[in-house]
C-alpha positions in Angstrom: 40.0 -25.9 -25.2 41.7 -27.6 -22.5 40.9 -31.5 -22.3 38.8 -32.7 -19.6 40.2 -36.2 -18.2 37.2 -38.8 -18.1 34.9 -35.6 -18.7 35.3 -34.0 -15.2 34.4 -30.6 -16.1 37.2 -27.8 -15.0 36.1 -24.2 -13.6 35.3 -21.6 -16.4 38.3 -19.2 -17.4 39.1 -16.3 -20.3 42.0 -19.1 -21.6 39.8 -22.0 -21.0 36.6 -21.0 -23.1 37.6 -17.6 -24.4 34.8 -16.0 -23.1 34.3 -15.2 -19.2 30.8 -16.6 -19.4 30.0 -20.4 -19.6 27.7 -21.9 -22.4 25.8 -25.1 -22.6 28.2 -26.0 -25.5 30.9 -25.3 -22.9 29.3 -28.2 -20.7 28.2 -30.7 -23.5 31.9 -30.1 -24.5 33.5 -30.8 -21.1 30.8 -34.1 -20.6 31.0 -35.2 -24.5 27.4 -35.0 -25.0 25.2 -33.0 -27.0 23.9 -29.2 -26.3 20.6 -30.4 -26.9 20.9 -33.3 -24.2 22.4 -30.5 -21.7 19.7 -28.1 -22.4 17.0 -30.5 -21.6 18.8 -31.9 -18.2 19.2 -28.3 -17.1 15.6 -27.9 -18.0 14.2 -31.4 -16.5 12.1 -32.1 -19.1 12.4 -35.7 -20.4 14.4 -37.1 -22.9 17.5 -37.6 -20.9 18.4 -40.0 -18.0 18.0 -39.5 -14.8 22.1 -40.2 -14.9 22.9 -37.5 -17.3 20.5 -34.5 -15.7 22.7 -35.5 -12.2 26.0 -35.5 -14.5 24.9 -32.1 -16.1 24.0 -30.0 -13.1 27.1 -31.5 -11.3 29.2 -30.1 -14.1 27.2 -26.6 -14.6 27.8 -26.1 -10.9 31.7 -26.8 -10.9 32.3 -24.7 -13.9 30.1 -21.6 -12.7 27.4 -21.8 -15.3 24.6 -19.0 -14.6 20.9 -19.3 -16.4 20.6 -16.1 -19.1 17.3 -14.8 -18.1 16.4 -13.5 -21.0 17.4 -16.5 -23.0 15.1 -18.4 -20.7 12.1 -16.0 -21.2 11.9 -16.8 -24.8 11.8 -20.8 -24.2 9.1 -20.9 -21.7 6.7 -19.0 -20.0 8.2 -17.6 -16.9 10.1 -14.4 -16.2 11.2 -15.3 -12.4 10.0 -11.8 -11.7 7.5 -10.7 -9.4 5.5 -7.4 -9.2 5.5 -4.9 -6.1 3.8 -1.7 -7.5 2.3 0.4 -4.2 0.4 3.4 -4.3 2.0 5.1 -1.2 1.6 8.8 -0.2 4.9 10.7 -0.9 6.9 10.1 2.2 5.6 6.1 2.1 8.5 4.1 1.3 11.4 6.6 1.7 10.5 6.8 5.5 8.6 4.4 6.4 10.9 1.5 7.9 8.1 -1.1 8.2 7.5 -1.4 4.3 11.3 -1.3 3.7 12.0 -4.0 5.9 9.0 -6.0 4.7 10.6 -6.0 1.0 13.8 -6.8 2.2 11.7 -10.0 3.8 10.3 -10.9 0.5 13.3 -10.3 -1.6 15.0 -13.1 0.9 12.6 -16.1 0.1 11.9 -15.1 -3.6 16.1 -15.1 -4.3 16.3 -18.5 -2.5 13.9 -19.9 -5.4 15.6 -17.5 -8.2 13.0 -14.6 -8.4 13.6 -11.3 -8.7 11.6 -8.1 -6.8 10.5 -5.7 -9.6 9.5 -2.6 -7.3 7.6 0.3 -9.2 6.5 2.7 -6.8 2.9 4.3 -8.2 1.6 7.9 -7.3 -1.8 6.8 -7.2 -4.1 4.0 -7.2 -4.8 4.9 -10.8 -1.8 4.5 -11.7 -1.5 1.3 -9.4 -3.8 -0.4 -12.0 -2.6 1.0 -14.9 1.0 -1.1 -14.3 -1.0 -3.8 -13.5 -2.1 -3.6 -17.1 0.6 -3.1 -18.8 2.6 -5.8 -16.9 0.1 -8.4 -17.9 0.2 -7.5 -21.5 3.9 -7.6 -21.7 4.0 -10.5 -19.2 6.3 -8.6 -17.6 5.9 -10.8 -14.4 4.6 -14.0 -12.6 2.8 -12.8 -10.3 2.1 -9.9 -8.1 2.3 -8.6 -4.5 -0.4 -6.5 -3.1 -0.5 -4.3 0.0 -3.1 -1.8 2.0 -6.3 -3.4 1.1 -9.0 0.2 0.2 -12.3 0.1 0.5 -14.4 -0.9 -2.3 -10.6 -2.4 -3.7 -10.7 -2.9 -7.8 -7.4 -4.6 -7.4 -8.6 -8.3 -6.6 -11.2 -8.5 -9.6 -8.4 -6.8 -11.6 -6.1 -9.8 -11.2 -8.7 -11.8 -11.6 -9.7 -10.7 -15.0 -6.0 -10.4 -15.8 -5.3 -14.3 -15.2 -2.0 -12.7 -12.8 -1.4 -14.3 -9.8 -1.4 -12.2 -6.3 -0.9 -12.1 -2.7 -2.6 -9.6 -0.4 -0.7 -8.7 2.3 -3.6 -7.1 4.6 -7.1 -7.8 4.1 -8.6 -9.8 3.6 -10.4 -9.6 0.6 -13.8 -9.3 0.9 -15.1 -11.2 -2.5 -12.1 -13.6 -1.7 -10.7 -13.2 -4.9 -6.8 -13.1 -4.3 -5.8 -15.3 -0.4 -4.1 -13.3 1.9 -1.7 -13.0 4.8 -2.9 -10.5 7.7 -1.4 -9.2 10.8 -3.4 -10.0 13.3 -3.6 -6.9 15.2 -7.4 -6.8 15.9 -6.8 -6.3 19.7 -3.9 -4.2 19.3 -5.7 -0.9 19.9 -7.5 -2.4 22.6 -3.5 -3.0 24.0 -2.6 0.5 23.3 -5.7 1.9 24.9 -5.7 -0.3 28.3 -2.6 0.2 28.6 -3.2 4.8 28.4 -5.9 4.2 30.7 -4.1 2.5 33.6 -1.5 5.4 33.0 -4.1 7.5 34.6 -5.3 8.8 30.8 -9.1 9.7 29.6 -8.8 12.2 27.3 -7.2 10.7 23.8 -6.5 11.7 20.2 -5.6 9.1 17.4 -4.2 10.7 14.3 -4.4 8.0 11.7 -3.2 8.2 8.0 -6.0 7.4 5.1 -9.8 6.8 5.6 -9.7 4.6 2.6 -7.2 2.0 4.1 -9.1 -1.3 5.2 -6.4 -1.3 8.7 -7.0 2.4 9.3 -11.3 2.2 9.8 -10.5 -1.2 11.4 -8.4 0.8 14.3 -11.0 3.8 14.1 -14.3 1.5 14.6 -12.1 -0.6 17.9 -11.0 3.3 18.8 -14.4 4.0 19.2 -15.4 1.0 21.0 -13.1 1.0 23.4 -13.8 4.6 24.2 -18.0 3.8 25.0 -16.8 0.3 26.5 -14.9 2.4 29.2 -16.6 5.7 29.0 -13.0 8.1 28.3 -13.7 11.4 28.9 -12.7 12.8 25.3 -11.7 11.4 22.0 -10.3 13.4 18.8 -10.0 11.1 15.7 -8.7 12.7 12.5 -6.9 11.4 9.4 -3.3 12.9 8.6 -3.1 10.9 4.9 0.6 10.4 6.1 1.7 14.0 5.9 4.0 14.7 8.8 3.3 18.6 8.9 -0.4 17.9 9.0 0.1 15.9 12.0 2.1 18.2 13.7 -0.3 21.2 13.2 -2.9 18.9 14.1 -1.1 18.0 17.4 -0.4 21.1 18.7 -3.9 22.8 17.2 -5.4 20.4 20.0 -2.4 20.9 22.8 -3.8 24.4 22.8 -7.7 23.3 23.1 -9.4 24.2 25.6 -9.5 19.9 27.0 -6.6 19.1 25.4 -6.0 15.2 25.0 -3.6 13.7 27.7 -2.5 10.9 25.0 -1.7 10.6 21.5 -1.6 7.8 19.0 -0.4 7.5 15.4 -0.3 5.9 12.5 3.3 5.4 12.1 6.7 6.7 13.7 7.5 8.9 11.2 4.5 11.2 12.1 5.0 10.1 16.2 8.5 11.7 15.7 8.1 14.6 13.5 4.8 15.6 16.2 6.8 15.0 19.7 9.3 17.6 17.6 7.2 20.2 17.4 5.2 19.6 20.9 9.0 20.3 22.1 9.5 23.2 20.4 6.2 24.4 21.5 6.8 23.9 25.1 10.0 24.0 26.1 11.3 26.4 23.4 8.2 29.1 23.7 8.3 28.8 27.6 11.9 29.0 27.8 11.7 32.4 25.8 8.6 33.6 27.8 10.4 32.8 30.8 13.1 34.5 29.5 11.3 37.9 28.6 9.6 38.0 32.0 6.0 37.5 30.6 5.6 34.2 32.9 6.8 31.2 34.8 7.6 27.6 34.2 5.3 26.0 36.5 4.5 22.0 36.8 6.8 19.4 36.1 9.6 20.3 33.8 10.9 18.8 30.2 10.1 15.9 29.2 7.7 15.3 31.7 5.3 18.2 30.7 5.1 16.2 27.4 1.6 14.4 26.4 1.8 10.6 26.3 2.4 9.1 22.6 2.4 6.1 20.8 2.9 4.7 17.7 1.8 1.9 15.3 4.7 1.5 14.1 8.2 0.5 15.8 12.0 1.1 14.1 14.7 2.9 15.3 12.9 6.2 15.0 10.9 5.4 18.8 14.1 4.0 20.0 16.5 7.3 19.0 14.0 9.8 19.9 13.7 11.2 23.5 11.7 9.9 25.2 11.8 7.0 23.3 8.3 6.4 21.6 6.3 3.5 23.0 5.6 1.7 19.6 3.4 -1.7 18.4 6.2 -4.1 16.7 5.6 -6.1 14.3 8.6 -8.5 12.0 8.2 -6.5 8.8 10.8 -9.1 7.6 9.4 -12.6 8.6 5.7 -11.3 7.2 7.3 -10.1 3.8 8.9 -13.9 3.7 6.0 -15.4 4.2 3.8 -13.3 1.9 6.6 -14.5 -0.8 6.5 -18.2 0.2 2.7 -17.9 -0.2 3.4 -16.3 -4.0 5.9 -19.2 -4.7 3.6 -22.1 -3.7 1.2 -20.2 -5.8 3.4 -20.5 -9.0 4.1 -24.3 -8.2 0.5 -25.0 -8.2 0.3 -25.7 -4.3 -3.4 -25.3 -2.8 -3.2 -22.2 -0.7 -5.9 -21.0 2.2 -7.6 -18.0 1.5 -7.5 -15.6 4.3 -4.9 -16.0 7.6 -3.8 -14.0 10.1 -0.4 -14.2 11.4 2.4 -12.9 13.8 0.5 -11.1 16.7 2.0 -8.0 17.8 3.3 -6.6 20.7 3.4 -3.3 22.4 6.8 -2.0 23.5 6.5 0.4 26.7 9.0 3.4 26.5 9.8 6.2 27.8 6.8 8.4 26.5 4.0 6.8 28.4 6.0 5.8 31.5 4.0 8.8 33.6 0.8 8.4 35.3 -1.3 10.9 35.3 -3.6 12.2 38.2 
């Protein structure tokens, strides 16, 4: 080993230490002090000066020392993991960019504290519970993350009963059970609604995604308040359960209605997209070929403004790259998955935490798709 002058600790190397990866011998070696005193400054428990743990962690940082999880596991009861197990539909996380951006927001504050993101992705909420289980029996993690709040939810008392902490993002829970960070988008249907009606439209269809989801009936029950409220002509509410081929054969089932709705709203961009596809294959592509054949005219106003109006609840590039652009609700997937993470950490430092808020209103983005009045 090289010798340190006056114990000022030199930068790991293969010649230096003969290994590539830096040991707390390594640094009681370079400081001429014992493993055991190193171990406990790097720890902060007591038994060392307040001198030494400042001396330690000055010399672990200059010669690149890194904490061995595993090793750490088996000296104290952390793993510096935290659980994220949803029970999406199939196309959930692989297309919808709100969820992906949301972990990409909690991944950020968790790694600033050292935590990791352990994501297993569950088929059902069956399964959903079953990880939950098994996690807590291995002590597999600290703590958990929770999203889309169902009725009559058997998650909350679940963590309850297992001792594992959790964060709902959604809610909130009802028996209050596990605190929560919402979006508070109570109005936000009221938004999308007001603003269809001023575009001249009465006749409406909202095509959500799963009857059992908390937000879903919450934007049903205001659906159908604001549609007595203002007396609209028509309303057609169904539920898609995230299937992007139901919704299209749903759309274009009720374009060919004998009232067909003026307006459309959906649960997310992925089914806004894939239906405003199909609507213009339907009527340009069909017409065009009809045309074509001599079996009729195009009459009325042409491509895209024989379109329906459409909006989505949920903004990403998808509304922006599509034509016409979708008029979407945005909401910061990343600053809400931060501070669903900050709200596990202060959890795990023993902070006092409120049970139920809502945060980061949303806003409605006005594209091209509902940028026609209607007579």
């Amino acid at each position: 080993m090289k010798s340190v002058q006056e114990h000022v600790p030199q930068p790991a190397s293969q010649s230096s230490f003969g290994s590539s990866r830096v040991s707390l011998k390594d640094i009681a070696d370079a400081l001429g002090i014992s493993p055991t005193a190193v171990s406990f400054a790097i720890n902060d428990r007591p038994g060392v000066s307040a001198e030494t743990k400042k001396r330690v962690k000055e010399a672990a940082a200059k010669l690149g020392w890194q904490p061995v999880y595993a090793a750490q596991a088996l000296g104290s009861s952390k793993t510096m993991t935290v659980g994220f197990a949803p029970a999406r539909f199939k196309q959930g996380l692989n297309e919808e960019a709100f969820m992906l951006h949301f972990m990409a927001g909690v991944q950020a504050s968790l790694s600033l504290k050292g935590y990791g993101l352990l994501y297993r992705p569950c088929s059902s909420a069956k399964e959903e519970l079953a990880v939950y289980r098994d996690w807590a029996s291995r002590k597999r993690v600290d703590g958990v993350i929770l999203v889309d709040l169902r009725v009559d939810d058997q998650r909350p008392k679940l963590m309850n009963a297992l001792g594992l902490p959790a964060v709902l993002a959604g809610g909130p829970d009802p028996d209050n059970l596990v605190p929560s960070l919402s979006i508070d988008d109570s109005k936000t249907m009221d938004t999308i609604l007001e603003h269809l009606r001023k575009m001249g439209h009465r006749r409406i269809a909202y095509l959500s995604g799963d009857p059992s989801l908390d937000y879903s009936r919450g934007r049903e029950a205001a659906f159908r308040q604001f549609a007595n409220k203002y007396g609209l002509d028509d309303i057609h509410i169904d539920y898609t359960y995230f299937d992007s081929s139901v919704a299209s054969e749903m759309t274009l089932n009720l374009l060919q209605s004998p009232q067909p709705p003026t307006a459309f709203i959906y649960e997310s961009e992925t089914l806004a997209a894939e239906s405003l596809h199909s609507i213009t294959e339907w009527y340009v592509l069909d017409n065009y070929e009809r045309t074509v054949q001599g079996v009729g005219e195009l009459t009325g106003p042409r491509y895209p403004f024989n379109l329906p109006a459409i909006v989505s609840f949920e903004d990403s590039f998808v509304c922006e790259a599509a034509y016409p652009s979708i008029t979407s609700v945005h909401r910061d997937a990343s600053e809400y998955g931060s501070k669903i993470a900050k709200l596990l950490l202060k959890i795990f430092a023993g902070e006092k935490v409120s049970g139920n808020r809502k945060i980061l209103t949303p806003s409605l983005v006005v594209r091209d798709s509902t940028s026609r009045t209607i007579n």
